[in-house]
C-alpha positions as CSV (number, residue, x, y, z in Angstrom):
1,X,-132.5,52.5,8.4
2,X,-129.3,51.9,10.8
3,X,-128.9,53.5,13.7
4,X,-125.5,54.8,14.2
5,X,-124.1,55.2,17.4
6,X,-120.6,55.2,16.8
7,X,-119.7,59.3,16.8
8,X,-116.8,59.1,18.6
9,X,-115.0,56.6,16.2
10,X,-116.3,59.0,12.5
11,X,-119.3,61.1,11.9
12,X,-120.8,62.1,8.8
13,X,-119.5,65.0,7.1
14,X,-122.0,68.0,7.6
15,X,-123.9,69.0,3.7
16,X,-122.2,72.6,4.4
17,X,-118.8,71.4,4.6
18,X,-119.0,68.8,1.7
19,X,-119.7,71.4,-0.3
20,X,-116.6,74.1,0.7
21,X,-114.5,71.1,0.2
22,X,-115.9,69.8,-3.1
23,X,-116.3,73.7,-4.5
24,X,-112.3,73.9,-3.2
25,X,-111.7,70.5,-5.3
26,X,-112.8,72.0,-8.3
27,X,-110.4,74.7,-8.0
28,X,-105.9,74.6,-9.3
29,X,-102.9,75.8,-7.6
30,X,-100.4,75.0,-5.3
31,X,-100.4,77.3,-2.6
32,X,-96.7,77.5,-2.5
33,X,-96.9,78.3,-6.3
34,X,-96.1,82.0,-7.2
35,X,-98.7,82.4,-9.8
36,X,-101.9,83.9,-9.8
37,X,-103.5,80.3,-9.2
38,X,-101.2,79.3,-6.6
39,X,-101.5,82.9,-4.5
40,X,-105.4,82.7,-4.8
41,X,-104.9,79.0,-3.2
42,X,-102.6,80.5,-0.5
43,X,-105.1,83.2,0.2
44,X,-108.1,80.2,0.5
45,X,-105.5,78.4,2.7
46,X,-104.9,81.6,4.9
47,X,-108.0,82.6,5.3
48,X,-109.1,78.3,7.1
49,X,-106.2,79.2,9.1
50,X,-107.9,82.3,10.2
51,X,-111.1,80.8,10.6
52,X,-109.4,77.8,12.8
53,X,-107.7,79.4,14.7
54,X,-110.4,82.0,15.6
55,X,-112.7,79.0,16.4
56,X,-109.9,77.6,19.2
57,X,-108.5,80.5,20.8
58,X,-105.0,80.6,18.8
59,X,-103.1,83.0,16.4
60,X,-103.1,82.0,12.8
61,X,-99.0,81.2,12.9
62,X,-99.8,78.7,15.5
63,X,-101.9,76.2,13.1
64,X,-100.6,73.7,11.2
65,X,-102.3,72.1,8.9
66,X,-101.8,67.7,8.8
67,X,-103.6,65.0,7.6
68,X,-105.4,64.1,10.8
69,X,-105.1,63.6,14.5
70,X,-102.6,60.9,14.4
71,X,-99.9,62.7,12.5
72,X,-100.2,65.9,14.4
73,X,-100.2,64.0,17.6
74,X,-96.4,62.2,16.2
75,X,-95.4,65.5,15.2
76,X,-96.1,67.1,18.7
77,X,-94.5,63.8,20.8
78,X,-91.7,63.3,18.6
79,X,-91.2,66.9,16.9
80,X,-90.8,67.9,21.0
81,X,-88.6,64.9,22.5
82,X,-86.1,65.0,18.8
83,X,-86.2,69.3,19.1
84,X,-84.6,68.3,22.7
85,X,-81.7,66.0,22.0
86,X,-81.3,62.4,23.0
87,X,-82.2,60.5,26.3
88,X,-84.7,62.9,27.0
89,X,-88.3,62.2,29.4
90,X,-91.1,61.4,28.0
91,X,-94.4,61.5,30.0
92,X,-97.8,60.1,29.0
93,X,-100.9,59.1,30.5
94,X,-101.3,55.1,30.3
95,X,-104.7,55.9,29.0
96,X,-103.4,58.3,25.6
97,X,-104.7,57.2,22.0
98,X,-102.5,54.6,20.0
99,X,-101.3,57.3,18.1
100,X,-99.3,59.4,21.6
101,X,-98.5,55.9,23.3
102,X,-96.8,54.2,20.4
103,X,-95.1,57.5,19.3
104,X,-94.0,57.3,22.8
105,X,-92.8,53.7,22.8
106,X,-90.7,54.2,20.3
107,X,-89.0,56.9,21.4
108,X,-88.5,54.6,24.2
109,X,-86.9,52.2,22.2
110,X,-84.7,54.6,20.3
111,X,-83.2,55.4,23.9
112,X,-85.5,58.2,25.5
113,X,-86.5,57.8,28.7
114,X,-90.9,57.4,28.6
115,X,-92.9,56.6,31.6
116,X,-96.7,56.3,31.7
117,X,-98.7,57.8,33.9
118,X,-101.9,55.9,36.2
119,X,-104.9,56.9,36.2
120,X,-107.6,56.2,39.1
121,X,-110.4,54.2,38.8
122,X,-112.1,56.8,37.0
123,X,-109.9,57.1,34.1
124,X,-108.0,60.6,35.4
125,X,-104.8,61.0,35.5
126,X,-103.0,60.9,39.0
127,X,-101.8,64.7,39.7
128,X,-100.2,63.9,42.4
129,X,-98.1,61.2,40.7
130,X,-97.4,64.1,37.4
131,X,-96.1,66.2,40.1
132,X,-93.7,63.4,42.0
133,X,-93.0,62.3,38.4
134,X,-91.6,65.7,37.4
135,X,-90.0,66.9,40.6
136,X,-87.5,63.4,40.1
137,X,-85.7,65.6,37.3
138,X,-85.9,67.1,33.8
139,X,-88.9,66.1,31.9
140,X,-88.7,67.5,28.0
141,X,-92.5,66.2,26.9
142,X,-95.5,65.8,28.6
143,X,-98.9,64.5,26.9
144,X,-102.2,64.1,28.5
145,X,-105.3,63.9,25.8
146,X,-108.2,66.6,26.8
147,X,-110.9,63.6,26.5
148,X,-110.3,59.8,26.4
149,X,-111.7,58.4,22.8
150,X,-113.0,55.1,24.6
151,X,-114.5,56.0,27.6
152,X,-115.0,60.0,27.6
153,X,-113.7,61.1,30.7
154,X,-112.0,64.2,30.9
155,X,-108.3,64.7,32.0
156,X,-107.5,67.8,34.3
157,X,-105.7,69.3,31.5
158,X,-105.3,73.0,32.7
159,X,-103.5,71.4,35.9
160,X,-101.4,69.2,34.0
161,X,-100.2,72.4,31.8
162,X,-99.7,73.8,34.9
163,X,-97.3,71.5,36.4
164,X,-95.9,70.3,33.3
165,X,-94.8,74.0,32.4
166,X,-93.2,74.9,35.7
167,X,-91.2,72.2,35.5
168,X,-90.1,73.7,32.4
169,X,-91.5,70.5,29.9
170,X,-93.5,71.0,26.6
171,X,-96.7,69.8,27.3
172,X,-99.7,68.3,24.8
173,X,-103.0,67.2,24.3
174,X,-104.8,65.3,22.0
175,X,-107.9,67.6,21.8
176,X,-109.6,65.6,19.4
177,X,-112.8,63.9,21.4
178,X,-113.0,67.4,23.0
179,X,-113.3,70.2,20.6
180,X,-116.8,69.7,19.3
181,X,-118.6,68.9,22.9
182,X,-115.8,71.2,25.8
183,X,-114.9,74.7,25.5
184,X,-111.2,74.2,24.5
185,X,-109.1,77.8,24.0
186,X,-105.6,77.1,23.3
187,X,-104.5,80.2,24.8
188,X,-106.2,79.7,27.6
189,X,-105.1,76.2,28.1
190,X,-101.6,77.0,29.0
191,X,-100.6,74.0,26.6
192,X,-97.7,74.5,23.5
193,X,-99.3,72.1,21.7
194,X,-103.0,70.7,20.9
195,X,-103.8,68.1,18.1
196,X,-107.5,68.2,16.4
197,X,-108.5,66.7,13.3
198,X,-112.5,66.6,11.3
199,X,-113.8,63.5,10.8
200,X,-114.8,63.7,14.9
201,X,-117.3,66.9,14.3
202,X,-118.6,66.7,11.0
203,X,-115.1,67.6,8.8
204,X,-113.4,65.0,6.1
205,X,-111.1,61.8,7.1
206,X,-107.9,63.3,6.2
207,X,-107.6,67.3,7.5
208,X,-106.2,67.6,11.1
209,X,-104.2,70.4,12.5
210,X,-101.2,70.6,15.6
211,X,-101.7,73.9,17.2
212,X,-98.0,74.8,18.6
213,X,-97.0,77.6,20.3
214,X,-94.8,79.8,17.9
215,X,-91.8,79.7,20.4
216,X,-92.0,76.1,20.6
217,X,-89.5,73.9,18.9
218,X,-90.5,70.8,16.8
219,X,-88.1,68.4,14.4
220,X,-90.0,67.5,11.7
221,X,-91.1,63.7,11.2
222,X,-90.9,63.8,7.9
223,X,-88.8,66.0,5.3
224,X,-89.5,67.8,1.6
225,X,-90.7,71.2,1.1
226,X,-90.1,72.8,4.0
227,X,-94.2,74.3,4.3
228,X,-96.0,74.6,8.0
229,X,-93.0,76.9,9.7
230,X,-90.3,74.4,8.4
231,X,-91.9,71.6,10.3
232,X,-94.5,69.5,8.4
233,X,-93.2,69.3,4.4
234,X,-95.8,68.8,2.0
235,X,-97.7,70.1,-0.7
236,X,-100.6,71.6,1.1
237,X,-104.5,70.8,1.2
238,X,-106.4,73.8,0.6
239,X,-109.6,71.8,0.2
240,X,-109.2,69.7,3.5
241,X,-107.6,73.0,5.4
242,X,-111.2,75.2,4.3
243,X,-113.4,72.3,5.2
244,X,-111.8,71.6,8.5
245,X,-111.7,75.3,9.7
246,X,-115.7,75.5,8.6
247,X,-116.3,72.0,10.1
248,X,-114.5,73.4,13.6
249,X,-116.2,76.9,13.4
250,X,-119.9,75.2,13.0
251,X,-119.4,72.7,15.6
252,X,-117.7,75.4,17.8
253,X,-121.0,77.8,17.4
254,X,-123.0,74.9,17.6
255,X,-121.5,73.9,21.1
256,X,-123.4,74.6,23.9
257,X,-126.8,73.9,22.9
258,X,-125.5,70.5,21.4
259,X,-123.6,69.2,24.4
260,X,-127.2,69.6,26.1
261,X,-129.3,68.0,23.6
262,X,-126.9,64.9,23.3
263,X,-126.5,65.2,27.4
264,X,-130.3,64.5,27.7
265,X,-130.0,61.6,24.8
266,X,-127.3,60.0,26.5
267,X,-128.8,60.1,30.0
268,X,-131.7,58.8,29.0
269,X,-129.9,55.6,27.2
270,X,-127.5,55.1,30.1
271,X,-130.7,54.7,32.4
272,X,-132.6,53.1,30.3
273,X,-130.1,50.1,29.9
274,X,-129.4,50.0,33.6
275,X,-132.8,49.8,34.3
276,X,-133.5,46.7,32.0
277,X,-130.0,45.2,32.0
278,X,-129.1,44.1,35.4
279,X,-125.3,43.8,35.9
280,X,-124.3,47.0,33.8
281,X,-121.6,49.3,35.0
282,X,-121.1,53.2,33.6
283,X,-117.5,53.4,33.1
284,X,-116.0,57.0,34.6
285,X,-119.3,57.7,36.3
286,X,-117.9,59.8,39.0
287,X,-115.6,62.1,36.5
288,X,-116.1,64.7,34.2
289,X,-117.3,62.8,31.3
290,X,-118.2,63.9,27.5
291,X,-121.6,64.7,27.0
292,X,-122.6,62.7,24.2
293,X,-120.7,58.9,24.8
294,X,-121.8,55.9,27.1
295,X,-119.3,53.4,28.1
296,X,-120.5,50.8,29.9
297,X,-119.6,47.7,31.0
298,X,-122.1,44.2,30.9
299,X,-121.6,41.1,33.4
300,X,-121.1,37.6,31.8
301,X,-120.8,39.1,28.1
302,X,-117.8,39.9,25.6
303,X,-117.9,42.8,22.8
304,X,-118.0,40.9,20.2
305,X,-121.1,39.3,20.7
306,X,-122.7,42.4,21.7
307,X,-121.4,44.3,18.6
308,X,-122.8,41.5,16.5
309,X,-126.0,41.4,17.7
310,X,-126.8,44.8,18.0
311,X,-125.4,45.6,14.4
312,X,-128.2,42.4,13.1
313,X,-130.9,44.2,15.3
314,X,-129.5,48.0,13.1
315,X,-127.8,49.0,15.8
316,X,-123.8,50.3,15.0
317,X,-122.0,51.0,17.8
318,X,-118.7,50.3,19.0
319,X,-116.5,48.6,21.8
320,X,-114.3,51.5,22.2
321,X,-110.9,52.4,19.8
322,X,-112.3,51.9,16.1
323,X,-108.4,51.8,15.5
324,X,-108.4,48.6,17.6
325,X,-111.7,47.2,15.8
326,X,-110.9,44.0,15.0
327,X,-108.6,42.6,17.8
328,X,-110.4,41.0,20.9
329,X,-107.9,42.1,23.0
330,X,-109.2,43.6,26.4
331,X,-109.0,47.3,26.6
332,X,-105.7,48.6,28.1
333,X,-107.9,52.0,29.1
334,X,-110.2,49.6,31.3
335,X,-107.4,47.7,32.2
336,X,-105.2,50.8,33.8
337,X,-108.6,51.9,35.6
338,X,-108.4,48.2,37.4
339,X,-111.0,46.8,35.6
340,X,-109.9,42.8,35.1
341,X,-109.6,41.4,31.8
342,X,-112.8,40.0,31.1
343,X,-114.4,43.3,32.6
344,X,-112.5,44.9,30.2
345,X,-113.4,42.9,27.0
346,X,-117.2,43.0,27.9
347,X,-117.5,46.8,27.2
348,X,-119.8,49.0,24.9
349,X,-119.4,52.8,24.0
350,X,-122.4,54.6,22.6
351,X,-121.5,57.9,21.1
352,X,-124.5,60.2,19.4
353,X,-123.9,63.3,17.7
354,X,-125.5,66.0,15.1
355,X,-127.6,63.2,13.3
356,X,-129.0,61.2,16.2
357,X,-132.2,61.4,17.9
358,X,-134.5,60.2,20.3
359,X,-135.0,57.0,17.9
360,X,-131.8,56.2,18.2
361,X,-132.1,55.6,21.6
362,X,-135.3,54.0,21.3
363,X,-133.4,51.2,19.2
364,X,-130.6,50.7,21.8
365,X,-133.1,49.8,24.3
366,X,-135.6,48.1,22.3
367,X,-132.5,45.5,20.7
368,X,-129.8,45.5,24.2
369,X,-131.7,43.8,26.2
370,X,-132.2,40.4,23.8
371,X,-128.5,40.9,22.7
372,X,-127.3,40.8,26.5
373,X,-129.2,37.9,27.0
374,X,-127.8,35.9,24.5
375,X,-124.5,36.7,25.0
376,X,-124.3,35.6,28.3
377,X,-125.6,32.1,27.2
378,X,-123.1,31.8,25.0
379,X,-120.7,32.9,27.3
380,X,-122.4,30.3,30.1
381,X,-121.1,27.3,28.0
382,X,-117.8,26.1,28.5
383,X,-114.8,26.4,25.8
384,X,-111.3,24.6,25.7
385,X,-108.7,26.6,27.3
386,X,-112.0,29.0,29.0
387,X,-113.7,28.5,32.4
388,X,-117.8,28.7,32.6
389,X,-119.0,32.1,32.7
390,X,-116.1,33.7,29.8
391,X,-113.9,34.9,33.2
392,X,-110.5,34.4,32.0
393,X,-108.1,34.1,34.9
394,X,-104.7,35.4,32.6
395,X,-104.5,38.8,31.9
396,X,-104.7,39.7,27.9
397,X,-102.3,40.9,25.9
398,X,-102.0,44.7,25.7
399,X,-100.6,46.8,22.8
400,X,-99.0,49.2,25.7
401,X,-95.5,49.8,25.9
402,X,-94.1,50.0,29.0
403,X,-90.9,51.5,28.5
404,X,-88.0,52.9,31.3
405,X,-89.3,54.6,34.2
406,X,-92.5,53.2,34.4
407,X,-93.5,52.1,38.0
């Protein structure tokens, strides 16, 4: 039986919300549809709406409903900087999801004027470098995600609303790490717009929302129908929308008393591995950090060897993005915390959730300590074009913009 570790990258959809969206998939009618099938499927979608917004602390006429975290996030970064005109400022953090920095990028590159923000070594955004940032002039969109995705750190997000919205810019988050382990109330927030999507506490691939403030202007991204307040065209999912709402509401309930048990789980891994694998670093380990994900760092190892040995000893876990699976590239959220490039490429996230247990952990620290070992002989012998020991002197190649303004 594998042991999945990898939470933060999909979990499994809860029984209780497979079957609200399977009994929704066995129902007709298009919610915008004026017939007695379509208003009963406008009522179903109404009533997730409700329920979503309930469970995050907005009104109902602030959700809308997208296929995920990625197209809400585009829809917020975008919808904002378009809604303002050309040549506008763009902030983001330098350590945002793919899906806020390359919306960002190419803003850049369609003339708007984006700047990342550093972060310390902990992974948290520089405050003081927001504030400097936004007292140089006009910024129109400002996006700092609630919880990083690799390394779970937590960004000072009411403070960054705070400044962001007295210098009279639209500020975001992606909220989508957060909302099933933090007590996240858009209301209370101060943001005007807050991306979540399912898949990341218990929900279906596929249902996300953008909470946006209903004074807040957005151009849409994409153009048809007209449905979501004018701004996100398309014929709506009433099964996704019900199963996301119930996902959101269970893991919402469910909060408190999770966030402790997976607390103690993680804990308990994180020592465990220091205490058998000399030479391990806990990435962000003096910042607010998620409750349920490890990141850590191994000396004289790279990912890749790590993932594949722990996934032939049952073990899945990741080495941070799963949208970045693939590439053996070093991180660029490491590398704008300082770490150096082969730091950065010799780093492993554990992330438990709802199914996970103490046997789970059990396997991490029976298999890691084999798996480090034999990564670090094979990274001991010497390669073509590598020096002894897998410490590669150039820096790698990051998929990070950096467009105008950055400094």
């Amino acid at each position: 039986m594998p042991h999945y570790l990898d939470h933060s990258a999909t979990t499994p959809v809860r029984p209780e919300v497979a079957a609200v969206h399977a009994e929704e998939l066995a129902r007709v009618g298009n919610p915008s549809s004026l017939h007695a099938a379509g208003r009963r499927a406008r009522r179903r979608l109404e009533e997730a709406r409700e329920e979503l917004a309930a469970a995050l602390g907005a009104e109902p006429a602030e959700v809308l409903f997208t296929a995920g975290g990625t197209e809400a996030d585009n829809l917020a970064v975008k919808g904002a900087a378009w809604a303002q005109g050309p040549g506008c400022r763009v902030l983001v953090s330098a350590v945002e999801h793919h899906a806020v920095l390359d919306a960002a990028a190419w803003l850049g590159e369609q003339g708007h004027d984006v700047e990342l923000l550093p972060v310390d070594g902990q992974g948290v955004v520089d405050l003081t470098v927001l504030a400097d940032r936004l007292a140089r002039g006009p910024a129109t969109v400002v996006s700092v995600m609630w919880a990083n995705n690799e390394t779970g750190v937590v960004q000072p997000v009411a403070e960054v609303a705070r400044l962001a919205r007295e210098a009279g810019a639209v500020v975001h988050s992606d909220a989508v790490q957060a909302v099933a382990y933090l007590a996240v109330d858009f209301t209370d927030s101060g943001l005007d717009a807050m991306s979540v999507t399912g898949h990341k506490l218990g929900g279906p691939v596929g249902a996300g929302a953008l909470l946006a403030r209903r004074e807040l202007s957005l151009t849409p991204v994409h153009h048809g129908g007209g449905q979501e307040r004018g701004v996100r065209s398309g014929t709506l999912d009433v099964a996704g929308a019900s199963a996301l709402a119930h996902a959101v509401s269970l893991a919402v309930a469910e909060r408190e008393s999770e966030a402790a048990r997976l607390r103690g789980l993680r804990d308990r891994l994180v020592a465990g591995v220091q205490a058998t694998v000399p030479g391990t670093r806990l990435t962000g380990d003096g910042a607010p950090r998620l409750p349920h994900l490890a990141h850590l760092t191994i000396e004289g190892t790279d990912a890749d060897s790590l993932l594949l040995g722990l996934d032939m000893a049952g073990v899945h876990a990741s080495a941070g993005s799963a949208c970045q699976a693939g590439v053996q590239e070093a991180s660029y959220v490491l590398l704008a915390m300082g770490y150096s490039p082969a730091e950065a490429r010799a780093a492993l996230r554990f992330s438990l959730g709802r199914t996970s247990t103490e046997a789970d952990v059990d396997a991490v620290l029976h298999a890691l300590p084999g798996v480090v070992a034999s990564s670090r002989r094979a990274n001991a012998v010497p390669r073509p074009g590598r020096p002894a020991g897998g410490r590669d002197t150039a820096p790698a190649r990051s998929s990070v913009v950096v467009t105008a303004g950055d400094s």
